[in-house]
C-alpha positions as CSV (number, residue, x, y, z in Angstrom):
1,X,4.5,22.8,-4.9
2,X,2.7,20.5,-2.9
3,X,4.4,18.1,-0.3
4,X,4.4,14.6,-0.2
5,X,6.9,11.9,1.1
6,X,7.4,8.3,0.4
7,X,5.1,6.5,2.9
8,X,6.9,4.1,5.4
9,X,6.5,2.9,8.2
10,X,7.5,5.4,10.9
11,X,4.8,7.7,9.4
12,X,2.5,4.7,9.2
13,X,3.2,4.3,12.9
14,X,2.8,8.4,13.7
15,X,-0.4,8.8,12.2
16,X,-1.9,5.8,13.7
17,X,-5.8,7.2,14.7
18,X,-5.3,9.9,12.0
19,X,-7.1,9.9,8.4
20,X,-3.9,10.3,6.0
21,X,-4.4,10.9,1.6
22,X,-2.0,9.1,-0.5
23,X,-1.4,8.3,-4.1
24,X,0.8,6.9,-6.8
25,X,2.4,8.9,-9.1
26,X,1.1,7.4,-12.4
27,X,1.8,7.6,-16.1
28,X,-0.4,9.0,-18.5
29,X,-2.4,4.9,-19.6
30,X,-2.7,4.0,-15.8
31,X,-5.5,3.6,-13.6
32,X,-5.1,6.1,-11.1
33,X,-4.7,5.4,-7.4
34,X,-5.3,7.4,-4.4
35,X,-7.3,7.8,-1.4
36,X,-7.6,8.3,1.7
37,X,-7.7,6.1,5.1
38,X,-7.7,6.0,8.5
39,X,-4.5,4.4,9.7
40,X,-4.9,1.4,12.6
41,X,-1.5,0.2,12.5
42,X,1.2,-2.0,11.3
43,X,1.3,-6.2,11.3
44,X,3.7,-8.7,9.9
45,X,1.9,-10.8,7.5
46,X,2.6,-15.0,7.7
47,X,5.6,-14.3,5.6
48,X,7.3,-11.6,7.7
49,X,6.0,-8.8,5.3
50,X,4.6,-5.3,7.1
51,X,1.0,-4.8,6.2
52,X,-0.9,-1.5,6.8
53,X,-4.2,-2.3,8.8
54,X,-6.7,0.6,7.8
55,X,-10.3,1.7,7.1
56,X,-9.9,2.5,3.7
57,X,-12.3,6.1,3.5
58,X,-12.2,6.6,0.0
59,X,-10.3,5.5,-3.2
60,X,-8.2,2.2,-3.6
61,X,-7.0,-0.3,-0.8
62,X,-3.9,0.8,0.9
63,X,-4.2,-2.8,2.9
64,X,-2.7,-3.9,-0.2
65,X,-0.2,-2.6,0.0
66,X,3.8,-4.5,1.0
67,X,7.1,-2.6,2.5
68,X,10.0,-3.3,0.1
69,X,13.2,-1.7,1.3
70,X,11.5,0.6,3.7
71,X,8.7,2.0,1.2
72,X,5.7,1.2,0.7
73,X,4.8,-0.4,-2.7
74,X,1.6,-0.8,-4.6
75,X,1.1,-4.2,-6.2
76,X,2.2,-2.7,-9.6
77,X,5.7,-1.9,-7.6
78,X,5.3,2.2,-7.5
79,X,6.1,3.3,-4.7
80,X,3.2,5.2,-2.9
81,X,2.6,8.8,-1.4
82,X,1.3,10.6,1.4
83,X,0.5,13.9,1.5
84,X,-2.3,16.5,-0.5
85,X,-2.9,15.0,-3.6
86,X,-0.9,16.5,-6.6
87,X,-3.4,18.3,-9.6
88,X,-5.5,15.9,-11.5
89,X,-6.4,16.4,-15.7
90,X,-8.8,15.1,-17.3
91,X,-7.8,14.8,-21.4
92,X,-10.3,14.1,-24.0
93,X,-9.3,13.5,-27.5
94,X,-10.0,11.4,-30.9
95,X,-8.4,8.4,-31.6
96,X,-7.1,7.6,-35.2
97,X,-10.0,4.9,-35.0
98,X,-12.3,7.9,-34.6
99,X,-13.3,6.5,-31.3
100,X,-13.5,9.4,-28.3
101,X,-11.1,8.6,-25.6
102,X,-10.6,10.2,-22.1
103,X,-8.0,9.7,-19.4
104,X,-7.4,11.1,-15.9
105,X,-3.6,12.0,-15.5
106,X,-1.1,13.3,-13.2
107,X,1.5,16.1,-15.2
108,X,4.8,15.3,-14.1
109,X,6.5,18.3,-11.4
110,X,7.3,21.2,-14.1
111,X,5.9,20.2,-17.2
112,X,2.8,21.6,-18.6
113,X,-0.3,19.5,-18.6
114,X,-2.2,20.1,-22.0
115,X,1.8,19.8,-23.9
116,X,2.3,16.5,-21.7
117,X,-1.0,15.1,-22.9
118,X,-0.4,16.0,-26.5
119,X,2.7,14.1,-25.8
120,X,1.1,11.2,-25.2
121,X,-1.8,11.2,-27.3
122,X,-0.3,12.4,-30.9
123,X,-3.8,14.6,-30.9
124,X,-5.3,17.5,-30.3
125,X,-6.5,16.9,-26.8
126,X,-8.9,19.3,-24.5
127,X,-7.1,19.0,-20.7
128,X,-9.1,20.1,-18.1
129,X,-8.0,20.4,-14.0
130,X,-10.1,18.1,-12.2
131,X,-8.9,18.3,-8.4
């Protein structure tokens, strides 16, 4: 089990210097998002919002990012992680159009991944573990 907690800002404020990894939990016809950064600080935006003040490393813009209720929140409204990534699959499959399809997915804590992704696609699917 990996771990991972809800990022806020008392761990935005502890790691300030530091390079931390973070991620949404996503369904399975998301875009992913994840990445890594090193954290600068904390500011209040015009409107009194908390904005994280990083240099983004890798992946998507945690600068983006607005505190709601003490979490941080991408711009979709899922909240967002820190912490080691959680596995990622890769599922390729045929759609009923005969077109070839792929998707990158998180399996949700307990559940296997290739049954998830048959779950979700209604096909036979090839999953692979990508990270």
């Amino acid at each position: 089990m990996h771990q991972e907690q809800l990022l806020t800002a008392d761990y935005i404020e502890s790691q300030i210097g530091n390079v931390i990894e973070y991620y949404i939990r996503w369904e399975f016809e998301e875009d992913p998002f994840y990445g890594k950064a090193r954290i600068k600080g904390l500011v209040e935006d015009d409107s009194g919002s908390l904005k994280i003040i990083c240099d983004v490393i890798e992946g998507s813009d945690l600068e983006q990012a607005f505190e709601q209720e003490e979490v941080f929140m991408y711009s979709d409204h899922h909240p967002i992680y820190t912490g080691q990534l959680p596995d990622l699959y890769s599922a390729n499959w045929v759609n009923t159009d005969g077109k070839k399809k792929r998707q990158i997915f998180i399996a949700p804590p307990n559940e296997n991944a290739k049954e998830f992704a048959i779950s979700q696609t209604n096909s036979k699917v090839i999953v692979k573990r990508i990270y």
